[in-house]
ChimeraX commands (.cxc) that place a marker at each C-alpha (Angstrom):
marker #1 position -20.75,-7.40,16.20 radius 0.5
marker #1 position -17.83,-4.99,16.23 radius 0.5
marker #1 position -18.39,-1.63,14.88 radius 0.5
marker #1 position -15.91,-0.39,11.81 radius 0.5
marker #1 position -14.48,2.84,12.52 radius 0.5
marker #1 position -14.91,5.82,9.77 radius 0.5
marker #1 position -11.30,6.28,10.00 radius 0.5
marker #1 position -10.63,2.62,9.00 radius 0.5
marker #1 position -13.02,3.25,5.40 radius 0.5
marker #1 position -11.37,6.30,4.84 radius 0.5
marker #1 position -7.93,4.76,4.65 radius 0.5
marker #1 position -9.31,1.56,2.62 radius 0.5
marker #1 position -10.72,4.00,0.40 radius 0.5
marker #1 position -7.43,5.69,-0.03 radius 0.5
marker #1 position -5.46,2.41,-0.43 radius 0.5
marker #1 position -7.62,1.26,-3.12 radius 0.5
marker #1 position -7.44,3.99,-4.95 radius 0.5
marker #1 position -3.34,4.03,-4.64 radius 0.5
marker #1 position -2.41,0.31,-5.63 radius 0.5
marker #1 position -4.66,0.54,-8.99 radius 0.5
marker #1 position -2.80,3.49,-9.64 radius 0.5
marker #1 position 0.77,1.54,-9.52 radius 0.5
marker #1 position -0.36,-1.48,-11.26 radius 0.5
marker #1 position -0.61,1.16,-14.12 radius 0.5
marker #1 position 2.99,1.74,-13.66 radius 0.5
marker #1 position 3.94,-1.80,-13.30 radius 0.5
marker #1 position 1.92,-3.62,-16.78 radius 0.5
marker #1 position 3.90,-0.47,-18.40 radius 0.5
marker #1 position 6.84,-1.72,-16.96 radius 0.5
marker #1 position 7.96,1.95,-15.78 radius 0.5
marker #1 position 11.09,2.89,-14.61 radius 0.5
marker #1 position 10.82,4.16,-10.94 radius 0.5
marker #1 position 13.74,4.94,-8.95 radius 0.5
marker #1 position 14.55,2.21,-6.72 radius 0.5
marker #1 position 15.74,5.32,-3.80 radius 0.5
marker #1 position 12.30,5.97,-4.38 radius 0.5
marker #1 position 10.31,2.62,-4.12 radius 0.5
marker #1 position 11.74,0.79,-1.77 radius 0.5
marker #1 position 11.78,3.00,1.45 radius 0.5
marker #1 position 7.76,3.67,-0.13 radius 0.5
marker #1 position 7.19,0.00,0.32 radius 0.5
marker #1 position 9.26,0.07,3.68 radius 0.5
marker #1 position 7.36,3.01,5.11 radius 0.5
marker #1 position 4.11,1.60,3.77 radius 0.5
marker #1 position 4.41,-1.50,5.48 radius 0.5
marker #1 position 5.57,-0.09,9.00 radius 0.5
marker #1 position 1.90,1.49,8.17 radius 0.5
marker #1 position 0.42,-1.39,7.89 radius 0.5
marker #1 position 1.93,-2.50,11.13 radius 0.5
marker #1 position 0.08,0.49,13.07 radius 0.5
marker #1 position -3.14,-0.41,10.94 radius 0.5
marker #1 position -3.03,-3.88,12.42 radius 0.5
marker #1 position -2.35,-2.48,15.97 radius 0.5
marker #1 position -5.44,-0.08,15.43 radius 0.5
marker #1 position -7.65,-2.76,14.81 radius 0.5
marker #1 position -8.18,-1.19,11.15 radius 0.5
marker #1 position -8.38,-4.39,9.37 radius 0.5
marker #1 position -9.66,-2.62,6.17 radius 0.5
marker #1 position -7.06,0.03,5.67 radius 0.5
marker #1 position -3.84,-3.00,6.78 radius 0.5
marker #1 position -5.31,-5.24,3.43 radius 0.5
marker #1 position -5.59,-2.06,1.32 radius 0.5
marker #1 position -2.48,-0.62,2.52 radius 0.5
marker #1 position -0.92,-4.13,2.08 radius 0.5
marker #1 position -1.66,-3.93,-1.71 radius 0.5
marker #1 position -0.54,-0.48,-2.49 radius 0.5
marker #1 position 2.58,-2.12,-0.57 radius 0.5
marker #1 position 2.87,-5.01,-2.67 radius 0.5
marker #1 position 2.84,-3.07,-5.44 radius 0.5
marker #1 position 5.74,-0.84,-4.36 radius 0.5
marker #1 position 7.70,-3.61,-3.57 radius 0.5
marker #1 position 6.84,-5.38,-7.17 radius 0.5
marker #1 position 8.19,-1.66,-8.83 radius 0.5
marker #1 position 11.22,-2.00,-6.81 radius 0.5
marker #1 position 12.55,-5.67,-7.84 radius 0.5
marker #1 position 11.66,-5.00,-11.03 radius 0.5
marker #1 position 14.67,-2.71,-11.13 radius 0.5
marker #1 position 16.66,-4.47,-9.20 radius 0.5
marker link #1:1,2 radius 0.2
marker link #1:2,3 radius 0.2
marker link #1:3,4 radius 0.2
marker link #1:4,5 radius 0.2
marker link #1:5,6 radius 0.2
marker link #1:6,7 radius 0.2
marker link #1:7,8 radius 0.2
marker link #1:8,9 radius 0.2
marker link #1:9,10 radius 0.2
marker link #1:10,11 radius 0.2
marker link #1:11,12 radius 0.2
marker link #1:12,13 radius 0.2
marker link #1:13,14 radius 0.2
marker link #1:14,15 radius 0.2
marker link #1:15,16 radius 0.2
marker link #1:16,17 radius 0.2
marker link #1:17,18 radius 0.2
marker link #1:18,19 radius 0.2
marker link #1:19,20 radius 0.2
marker link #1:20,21 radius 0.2
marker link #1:21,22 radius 0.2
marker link #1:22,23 radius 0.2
marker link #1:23,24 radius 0.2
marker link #1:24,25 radius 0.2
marker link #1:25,26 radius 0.2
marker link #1:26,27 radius 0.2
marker link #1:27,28 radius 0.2
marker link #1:28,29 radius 0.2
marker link #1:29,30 radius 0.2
marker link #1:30,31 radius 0.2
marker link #1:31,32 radius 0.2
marker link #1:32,33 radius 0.2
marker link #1:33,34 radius 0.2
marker link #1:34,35 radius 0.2
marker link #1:35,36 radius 0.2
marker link #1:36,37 radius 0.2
marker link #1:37,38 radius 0.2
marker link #1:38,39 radius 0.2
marker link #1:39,40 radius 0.2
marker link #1:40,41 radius 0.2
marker link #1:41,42 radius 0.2
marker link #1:42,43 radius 0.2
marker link #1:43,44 radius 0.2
marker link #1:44,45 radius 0.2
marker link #1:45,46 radius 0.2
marker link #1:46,47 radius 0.2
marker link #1:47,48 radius 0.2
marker link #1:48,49 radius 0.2
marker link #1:49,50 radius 0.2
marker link #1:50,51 radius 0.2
marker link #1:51,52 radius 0.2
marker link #1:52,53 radius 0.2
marker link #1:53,54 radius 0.2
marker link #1:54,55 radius 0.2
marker link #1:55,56 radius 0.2
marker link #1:56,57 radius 0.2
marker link #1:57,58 radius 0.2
marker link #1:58,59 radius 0.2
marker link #1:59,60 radius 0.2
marker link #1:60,61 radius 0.2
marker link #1:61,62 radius 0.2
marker link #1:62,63 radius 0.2
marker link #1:63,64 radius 0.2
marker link #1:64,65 radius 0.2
marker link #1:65,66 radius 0.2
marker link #1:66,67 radius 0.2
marker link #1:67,68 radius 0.2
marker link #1:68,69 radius 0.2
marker link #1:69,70 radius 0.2
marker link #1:70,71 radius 0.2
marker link #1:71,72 radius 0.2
marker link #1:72,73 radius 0.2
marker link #1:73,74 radius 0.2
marker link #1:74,75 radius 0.2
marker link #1:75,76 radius 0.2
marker link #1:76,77 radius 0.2
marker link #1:77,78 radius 0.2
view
């Protein structure tokens, strides 16, 4: 059985607390700049990339989410 890093709970930890954070902003429907959510969701998901490359399975699904939900803020304006 493969042993989970620290590093990879820490950044799960971290994601999970992000994306529940945005979903706030997205049920209220608030107005975020799209010069500021897009290249978030972009950067985010070149992170999730590295995650993946890492082998940190757990922080690449939580990153994913926080992700998603960047990406959700930004076609919402669009």
């Amino acid at each position: 059985m493969k042993r989970v890093v620290w590093q990879d709970f820490v950044l799960m930890i971290g994601g999970f607390i992000f994306a529940p954070s945005l979903v706030v902003s997205i049920i209220q429907k608030s107005s975020i700049p799209i010069l500021t959510s897009l290249p978030t969701a972009i950067v985010l998901t070149g992170f999730v990339a590295c995650y993946l490359t890492l082998k940190l399975k757990l922080a690449a699904i939580a990153t994913s989410l926080t992700a998603l939900c960047w990406y959700i803020l930004f076609f919402m304006e669009v």
